[in-house]
MMTF fields as JSON, N, C-alpha, C and O atoms, coordinates in Angstrom:
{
  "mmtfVersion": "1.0.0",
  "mmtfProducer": "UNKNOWN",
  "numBonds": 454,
  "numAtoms": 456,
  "numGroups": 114,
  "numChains": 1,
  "numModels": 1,
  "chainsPerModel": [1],
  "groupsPerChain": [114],
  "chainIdList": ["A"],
  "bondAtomList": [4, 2, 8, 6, 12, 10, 16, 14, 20, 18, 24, 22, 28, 26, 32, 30, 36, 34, 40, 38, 44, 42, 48, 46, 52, 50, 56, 54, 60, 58, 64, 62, 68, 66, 72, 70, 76, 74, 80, 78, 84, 82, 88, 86, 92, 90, 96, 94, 100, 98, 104, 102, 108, 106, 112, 110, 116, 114, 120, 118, 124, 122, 128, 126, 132, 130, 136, 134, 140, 138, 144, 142, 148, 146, 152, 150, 156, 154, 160, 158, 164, 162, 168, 166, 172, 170, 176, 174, 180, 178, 184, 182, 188, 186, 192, 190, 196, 194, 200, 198, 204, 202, 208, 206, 212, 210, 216, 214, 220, 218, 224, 222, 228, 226, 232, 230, 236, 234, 240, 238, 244, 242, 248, 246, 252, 250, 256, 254, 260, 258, 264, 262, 268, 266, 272, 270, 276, 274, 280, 278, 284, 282, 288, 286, 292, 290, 296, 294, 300, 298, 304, 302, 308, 306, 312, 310, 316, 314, 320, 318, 324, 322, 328, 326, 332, 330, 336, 334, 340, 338, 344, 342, 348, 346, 352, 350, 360, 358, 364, 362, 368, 366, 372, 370, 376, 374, 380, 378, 384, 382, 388, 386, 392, 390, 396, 394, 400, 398, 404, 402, 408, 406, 412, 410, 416, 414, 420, 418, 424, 422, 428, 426, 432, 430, 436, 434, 440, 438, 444, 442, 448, 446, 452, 450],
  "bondOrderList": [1, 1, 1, 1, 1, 1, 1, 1, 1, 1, 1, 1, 1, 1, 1, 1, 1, 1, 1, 1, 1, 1, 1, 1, 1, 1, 1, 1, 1, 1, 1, 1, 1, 1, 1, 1, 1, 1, 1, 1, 1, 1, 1, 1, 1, 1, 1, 1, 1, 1, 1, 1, 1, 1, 1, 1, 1, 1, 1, 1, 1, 1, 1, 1, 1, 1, 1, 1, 1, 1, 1, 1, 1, 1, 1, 1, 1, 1, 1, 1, 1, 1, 1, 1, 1, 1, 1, 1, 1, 1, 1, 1, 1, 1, 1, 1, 1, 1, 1, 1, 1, 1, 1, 1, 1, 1, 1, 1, 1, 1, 1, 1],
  "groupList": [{"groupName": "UNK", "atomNameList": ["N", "CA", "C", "O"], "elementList": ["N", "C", "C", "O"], "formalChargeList": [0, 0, 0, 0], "bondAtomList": [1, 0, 2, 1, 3, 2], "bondOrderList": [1, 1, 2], "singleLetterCode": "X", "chemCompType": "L-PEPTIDE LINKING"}],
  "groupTypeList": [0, 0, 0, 0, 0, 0, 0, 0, 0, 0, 0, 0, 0, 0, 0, 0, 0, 0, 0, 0, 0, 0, 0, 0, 0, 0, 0, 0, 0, 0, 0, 0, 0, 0, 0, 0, 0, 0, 0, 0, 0, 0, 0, 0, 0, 0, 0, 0, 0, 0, 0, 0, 0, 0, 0, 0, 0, 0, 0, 0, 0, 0, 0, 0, 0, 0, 0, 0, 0, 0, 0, 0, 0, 0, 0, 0, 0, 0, 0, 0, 0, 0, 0, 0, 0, 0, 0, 0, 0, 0, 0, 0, 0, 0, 0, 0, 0, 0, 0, 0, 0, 0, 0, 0, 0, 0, 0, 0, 0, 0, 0, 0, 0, 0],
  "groupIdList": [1, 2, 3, 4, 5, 6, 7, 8, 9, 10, 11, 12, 13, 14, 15, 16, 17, 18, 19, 20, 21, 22, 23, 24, 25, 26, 27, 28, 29, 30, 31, 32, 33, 34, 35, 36, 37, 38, 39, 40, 41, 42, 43, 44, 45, 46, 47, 48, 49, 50, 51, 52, 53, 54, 55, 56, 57, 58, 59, 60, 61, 62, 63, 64, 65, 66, 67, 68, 69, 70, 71, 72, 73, 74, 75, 76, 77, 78, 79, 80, 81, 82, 83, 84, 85, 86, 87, 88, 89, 90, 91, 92, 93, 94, 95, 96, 97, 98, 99, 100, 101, 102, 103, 104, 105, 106, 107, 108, 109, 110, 111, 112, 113, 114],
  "secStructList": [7, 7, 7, 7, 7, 7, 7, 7, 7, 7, 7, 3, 3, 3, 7, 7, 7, 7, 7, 6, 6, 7, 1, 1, 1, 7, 7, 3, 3, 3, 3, 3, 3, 3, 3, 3, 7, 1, 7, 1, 1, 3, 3, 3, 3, 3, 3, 3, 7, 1, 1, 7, 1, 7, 3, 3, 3, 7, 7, 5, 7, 6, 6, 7, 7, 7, 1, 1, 3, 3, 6, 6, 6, 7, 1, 7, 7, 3, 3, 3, 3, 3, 3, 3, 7, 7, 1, 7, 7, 7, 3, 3, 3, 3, 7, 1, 1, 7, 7, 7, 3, 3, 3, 3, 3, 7, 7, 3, 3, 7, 6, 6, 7, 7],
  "xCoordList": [126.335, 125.222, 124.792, 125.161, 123.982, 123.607, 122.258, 121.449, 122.339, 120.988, 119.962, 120.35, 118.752, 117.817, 117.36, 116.786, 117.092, 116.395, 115.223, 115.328, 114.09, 113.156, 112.262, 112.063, 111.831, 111.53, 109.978, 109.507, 109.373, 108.019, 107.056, 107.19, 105.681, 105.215, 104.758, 104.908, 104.08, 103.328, 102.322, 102.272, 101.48, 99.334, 99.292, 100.219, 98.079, 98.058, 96.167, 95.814, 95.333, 94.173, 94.031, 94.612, 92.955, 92.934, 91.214, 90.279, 91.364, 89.675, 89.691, 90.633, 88.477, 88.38, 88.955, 89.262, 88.807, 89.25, 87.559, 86.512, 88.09, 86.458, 86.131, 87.085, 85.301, 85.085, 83.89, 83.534, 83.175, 82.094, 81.09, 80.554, 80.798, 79.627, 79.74, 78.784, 80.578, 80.507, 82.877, 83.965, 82.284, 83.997, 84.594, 85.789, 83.403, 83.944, 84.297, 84.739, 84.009, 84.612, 86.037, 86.422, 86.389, 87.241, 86.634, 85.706, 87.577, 87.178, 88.391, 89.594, 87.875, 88.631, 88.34, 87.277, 89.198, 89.07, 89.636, 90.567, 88.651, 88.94, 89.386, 90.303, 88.636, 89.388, 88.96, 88.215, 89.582, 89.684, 89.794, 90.876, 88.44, 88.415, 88.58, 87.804, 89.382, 89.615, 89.524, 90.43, 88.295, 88.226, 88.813, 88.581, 89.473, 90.178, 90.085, 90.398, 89.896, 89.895, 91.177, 92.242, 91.022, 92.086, 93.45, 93.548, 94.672, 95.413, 96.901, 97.12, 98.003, 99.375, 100.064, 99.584, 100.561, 101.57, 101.266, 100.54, 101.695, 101.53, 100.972, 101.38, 99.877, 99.27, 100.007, 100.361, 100.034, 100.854, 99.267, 98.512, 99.101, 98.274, 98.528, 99.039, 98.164, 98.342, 97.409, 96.743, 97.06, 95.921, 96.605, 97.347, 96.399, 96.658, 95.494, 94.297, 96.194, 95.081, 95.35, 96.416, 93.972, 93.899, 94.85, 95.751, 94.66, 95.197, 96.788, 97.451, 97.088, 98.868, 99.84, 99.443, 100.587, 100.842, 102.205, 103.264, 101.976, 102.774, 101.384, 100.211, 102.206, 101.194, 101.84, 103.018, 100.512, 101.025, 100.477, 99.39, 101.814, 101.403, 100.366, 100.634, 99.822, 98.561, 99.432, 100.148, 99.126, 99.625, 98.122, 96.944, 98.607, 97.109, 97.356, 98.329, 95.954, 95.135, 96.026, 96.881, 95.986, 96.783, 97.522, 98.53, 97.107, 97.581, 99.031, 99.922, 98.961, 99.99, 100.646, 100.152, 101.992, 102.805, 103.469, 104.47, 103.092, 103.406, 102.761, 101.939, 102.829, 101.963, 101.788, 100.675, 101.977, 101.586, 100.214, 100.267, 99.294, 98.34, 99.007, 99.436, 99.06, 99.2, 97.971, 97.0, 97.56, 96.615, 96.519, 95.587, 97.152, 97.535, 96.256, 95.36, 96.824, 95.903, 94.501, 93.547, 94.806, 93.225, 92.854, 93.585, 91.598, 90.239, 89.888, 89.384, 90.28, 89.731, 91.034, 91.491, 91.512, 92.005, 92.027, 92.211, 91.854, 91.263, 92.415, 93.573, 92.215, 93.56, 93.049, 91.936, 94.365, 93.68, 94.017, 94.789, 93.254, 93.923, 93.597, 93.845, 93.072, 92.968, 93.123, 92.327, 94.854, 95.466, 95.389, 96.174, 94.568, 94.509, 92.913, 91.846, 93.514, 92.557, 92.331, 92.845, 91.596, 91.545, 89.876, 88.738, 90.283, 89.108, 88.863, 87.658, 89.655, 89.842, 90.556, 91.603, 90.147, 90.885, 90.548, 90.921, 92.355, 92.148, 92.448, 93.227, 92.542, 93.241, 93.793, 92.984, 95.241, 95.799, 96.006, 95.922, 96.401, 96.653, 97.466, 97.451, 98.378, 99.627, 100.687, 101.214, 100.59, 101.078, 101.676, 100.671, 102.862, 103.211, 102.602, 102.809, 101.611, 101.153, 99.563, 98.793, 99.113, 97.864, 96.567, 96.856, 95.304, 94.655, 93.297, 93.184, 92.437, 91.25, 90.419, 90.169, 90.12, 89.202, 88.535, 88.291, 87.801, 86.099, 85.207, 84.007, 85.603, 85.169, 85.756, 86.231, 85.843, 86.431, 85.229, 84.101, 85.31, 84.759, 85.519, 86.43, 85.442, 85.798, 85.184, 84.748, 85.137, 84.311, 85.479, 86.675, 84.341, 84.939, 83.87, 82.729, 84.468, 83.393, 83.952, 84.913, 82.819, 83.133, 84.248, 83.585, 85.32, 86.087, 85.872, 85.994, 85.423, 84.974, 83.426, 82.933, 83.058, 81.389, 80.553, 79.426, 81.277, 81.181, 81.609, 81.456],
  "yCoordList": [127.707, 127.907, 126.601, 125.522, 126.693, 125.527, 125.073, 125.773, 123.387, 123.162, 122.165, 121.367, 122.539, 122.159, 121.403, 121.877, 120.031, 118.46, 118.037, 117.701, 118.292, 118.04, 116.692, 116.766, 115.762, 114.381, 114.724, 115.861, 113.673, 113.749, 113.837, 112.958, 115.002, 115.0, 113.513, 112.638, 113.419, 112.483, 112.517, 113.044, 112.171, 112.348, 111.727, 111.009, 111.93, 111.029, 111.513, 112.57, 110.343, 110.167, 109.287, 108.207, 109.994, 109.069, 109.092, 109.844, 107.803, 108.242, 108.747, 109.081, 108.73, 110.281, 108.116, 107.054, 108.54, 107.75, 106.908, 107.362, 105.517, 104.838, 104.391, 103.871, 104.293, 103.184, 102.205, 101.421, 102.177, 101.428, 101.206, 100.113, 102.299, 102.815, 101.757, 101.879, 101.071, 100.583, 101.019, 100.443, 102.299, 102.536, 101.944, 101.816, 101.519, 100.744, 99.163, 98.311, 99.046, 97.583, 97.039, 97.753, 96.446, 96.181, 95.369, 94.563, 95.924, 95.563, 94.165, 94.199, 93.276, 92.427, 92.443, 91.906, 93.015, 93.122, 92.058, 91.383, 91.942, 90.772, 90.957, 90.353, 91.776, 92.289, 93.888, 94.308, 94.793, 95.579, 95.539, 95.262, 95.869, 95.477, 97.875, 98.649, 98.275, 99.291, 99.545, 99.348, 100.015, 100.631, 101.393, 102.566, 101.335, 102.658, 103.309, 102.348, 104.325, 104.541, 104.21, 104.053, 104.123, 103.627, 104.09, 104.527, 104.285, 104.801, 104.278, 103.11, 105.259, 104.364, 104.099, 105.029, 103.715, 103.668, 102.797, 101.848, 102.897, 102.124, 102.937, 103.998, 102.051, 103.072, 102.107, 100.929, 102.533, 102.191, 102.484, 103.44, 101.302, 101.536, 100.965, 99.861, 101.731, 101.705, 101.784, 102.773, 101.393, 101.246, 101.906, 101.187, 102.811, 102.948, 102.698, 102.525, 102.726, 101.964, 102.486, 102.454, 103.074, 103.443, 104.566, 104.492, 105.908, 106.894, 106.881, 107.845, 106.105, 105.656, 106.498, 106.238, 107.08, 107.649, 105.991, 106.268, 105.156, 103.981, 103.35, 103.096, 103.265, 102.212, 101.495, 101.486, 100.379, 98.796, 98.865, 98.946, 98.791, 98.895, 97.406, 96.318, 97.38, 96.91, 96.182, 96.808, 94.512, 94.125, 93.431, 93.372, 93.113, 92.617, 90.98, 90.393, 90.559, 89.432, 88.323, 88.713, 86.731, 85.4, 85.925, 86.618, 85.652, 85.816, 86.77, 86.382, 87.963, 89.298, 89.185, 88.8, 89.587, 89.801, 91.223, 91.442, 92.205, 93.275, 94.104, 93.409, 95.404, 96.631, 97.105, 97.533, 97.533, 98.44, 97.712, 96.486, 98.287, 98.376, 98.95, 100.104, 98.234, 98.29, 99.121, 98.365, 100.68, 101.184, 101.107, 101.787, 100.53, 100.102, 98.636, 98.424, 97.981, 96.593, 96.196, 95.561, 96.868, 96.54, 97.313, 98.286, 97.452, 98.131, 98.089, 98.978, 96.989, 96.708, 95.576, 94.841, 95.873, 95.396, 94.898, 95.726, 93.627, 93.075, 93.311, 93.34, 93.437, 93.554, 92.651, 92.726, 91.549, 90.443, 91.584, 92.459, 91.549, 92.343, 91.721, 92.262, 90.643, 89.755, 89.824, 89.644, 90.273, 90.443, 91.555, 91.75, 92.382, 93.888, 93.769, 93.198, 94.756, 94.428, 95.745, 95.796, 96.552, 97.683, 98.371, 97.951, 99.297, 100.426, 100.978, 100.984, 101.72, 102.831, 102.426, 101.792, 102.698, 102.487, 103.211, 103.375, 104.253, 104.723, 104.495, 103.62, 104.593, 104.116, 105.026, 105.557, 105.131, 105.934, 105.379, 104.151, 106.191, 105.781, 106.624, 107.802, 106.072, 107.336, 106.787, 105.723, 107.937, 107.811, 108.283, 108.824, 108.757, 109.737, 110.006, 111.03, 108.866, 109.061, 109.376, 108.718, 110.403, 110.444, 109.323, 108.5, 108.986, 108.456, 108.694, 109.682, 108.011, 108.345, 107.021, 105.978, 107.354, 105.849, 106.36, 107.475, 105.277, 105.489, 104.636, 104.877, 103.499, 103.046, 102.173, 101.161, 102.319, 101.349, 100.292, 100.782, 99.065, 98.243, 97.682, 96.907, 97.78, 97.239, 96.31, 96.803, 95.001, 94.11, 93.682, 93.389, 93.841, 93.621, 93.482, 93.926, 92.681, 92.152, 92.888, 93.654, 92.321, 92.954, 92.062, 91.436, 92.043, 91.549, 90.926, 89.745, 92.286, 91.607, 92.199, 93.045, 91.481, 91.832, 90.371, 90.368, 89.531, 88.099, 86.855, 85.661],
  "zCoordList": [98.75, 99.616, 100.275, 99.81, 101.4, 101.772, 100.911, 100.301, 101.127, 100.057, 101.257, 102.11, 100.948, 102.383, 101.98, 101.0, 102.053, 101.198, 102.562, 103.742, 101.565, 103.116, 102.512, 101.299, 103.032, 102.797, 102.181, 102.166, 101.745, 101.683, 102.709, 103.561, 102.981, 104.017, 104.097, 103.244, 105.501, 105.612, 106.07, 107.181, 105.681, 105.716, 106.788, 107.165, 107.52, 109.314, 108.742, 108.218, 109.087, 109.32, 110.613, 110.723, 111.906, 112.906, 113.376, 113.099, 114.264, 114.753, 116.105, 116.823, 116.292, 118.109, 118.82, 118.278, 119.954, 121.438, 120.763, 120.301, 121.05, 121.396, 122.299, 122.878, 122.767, 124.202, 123.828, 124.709, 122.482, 122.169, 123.022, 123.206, 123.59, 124.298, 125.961, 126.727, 126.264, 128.067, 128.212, 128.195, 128.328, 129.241, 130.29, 130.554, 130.988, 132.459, 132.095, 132.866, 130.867, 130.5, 129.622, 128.696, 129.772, 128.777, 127.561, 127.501, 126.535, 125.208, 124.539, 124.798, 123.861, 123.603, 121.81, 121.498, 120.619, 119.48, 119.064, 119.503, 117.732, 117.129, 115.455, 114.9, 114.95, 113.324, 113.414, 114.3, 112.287, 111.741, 110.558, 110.041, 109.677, 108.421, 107.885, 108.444, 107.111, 106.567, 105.091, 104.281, 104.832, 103.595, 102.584, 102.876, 101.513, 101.322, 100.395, 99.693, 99.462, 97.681, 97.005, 97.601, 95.844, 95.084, 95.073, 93.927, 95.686, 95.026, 94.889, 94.565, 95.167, 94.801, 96.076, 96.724, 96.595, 97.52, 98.611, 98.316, 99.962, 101.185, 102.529, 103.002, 102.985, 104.424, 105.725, 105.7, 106.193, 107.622, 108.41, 108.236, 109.306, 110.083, 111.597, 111.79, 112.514, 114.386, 115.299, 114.995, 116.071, 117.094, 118.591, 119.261, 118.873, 120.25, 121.352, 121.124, 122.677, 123.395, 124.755, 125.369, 125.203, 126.925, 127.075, 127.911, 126.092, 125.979, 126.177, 126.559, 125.975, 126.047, 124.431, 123.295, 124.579, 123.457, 122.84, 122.277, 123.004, 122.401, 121.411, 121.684, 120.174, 119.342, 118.878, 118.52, 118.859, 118.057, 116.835, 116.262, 116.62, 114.771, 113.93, 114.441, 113.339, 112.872, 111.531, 110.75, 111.495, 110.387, 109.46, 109.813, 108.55, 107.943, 108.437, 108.912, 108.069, 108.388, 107.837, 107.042, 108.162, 108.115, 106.836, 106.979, 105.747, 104.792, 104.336, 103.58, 104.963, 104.539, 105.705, 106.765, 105.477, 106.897, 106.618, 107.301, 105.751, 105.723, 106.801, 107.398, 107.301, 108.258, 107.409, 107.716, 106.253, 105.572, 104.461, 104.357, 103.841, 103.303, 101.656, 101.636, 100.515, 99.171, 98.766, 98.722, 98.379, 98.14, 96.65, 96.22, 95.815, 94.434, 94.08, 93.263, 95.15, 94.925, 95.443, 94.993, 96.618, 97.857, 97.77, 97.584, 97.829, 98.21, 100.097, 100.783, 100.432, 101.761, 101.789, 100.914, 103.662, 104.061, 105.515, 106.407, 105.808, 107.107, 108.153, 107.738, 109.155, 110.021, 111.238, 111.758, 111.68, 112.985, 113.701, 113.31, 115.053, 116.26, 117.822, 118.899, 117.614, 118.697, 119.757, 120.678, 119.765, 120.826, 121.468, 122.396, 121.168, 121.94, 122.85, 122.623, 124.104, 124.773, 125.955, 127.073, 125.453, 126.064, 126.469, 126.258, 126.97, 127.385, 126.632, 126.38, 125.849, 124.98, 123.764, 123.898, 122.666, 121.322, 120.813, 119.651, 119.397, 118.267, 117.651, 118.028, 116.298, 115.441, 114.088, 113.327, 113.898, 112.856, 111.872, 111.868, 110.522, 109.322, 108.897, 109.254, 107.982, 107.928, 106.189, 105.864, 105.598, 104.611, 103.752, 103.291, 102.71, 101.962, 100.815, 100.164, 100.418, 99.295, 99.258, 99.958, 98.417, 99.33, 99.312, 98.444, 99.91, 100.582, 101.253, 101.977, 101.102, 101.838, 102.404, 101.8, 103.583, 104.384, 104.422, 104.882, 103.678, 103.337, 104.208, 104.077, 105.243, 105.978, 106.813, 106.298, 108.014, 108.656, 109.374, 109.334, 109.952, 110.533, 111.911, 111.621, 112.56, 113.952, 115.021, 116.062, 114.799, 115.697, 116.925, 116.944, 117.942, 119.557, 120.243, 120.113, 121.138, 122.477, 123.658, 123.725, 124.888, 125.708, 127.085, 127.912, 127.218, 127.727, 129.084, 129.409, 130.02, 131.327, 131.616, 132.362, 130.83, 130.825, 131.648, 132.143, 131.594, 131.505, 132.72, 132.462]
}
């Protein structure tokens, strides 16, 4: 007979579109700090930007050069994002093992406000 081997699902948590209340501006981000509850495995996290279905995947802060998030060790994990610079931002989380964000933090200025 044939035998059907199907992978582990994978969990996707995302936030709505933001525009941090001035849409007509651009936004210039500076960290992403992500909360998470305790558990085992690795979160993959992505920022898309200005309704574009391409994302840049999200690595953690000086220190880590992994994308993925150790839900074993951290509680909270800072993410630089400096380099992004948009109208619109969301942001996903994605994982096989399960997971819950309990808070995210997102500081950004306003790009061409200035």
């Amino acid at each position: 007979g044939v035998e059907l081997t199907l992978g582990l699902p994978t969990r996707y948590w995302e936030t709505k579109w933001l525009d941090l209340g001035d849409m007509e501006f651009r936004k210039k981000a500076h960290y992403l700090s992500a909360l998470t509850t305790i558990g085992s495995g690795t979160l993959t996290a992505q920022a898309y930007l200005d309704f574009k279905a391409t994302a840049w995947k999200l690595t953690q802060d000086e220190t880590a050069t992994a994308s993925t998030i150790d839900l074993a060790a951290e509680a909270v994990t800072r993410f630089s994002i400096g380099h992004l610079n948009y109208r619109h931002i969301k942001f996903r989380f994605s994982s096989t093992d399960p997971f819950e964000i309990v808070g995210l933090v997102l500081r950004a200025s306003d790009a061409d406000a200035y």
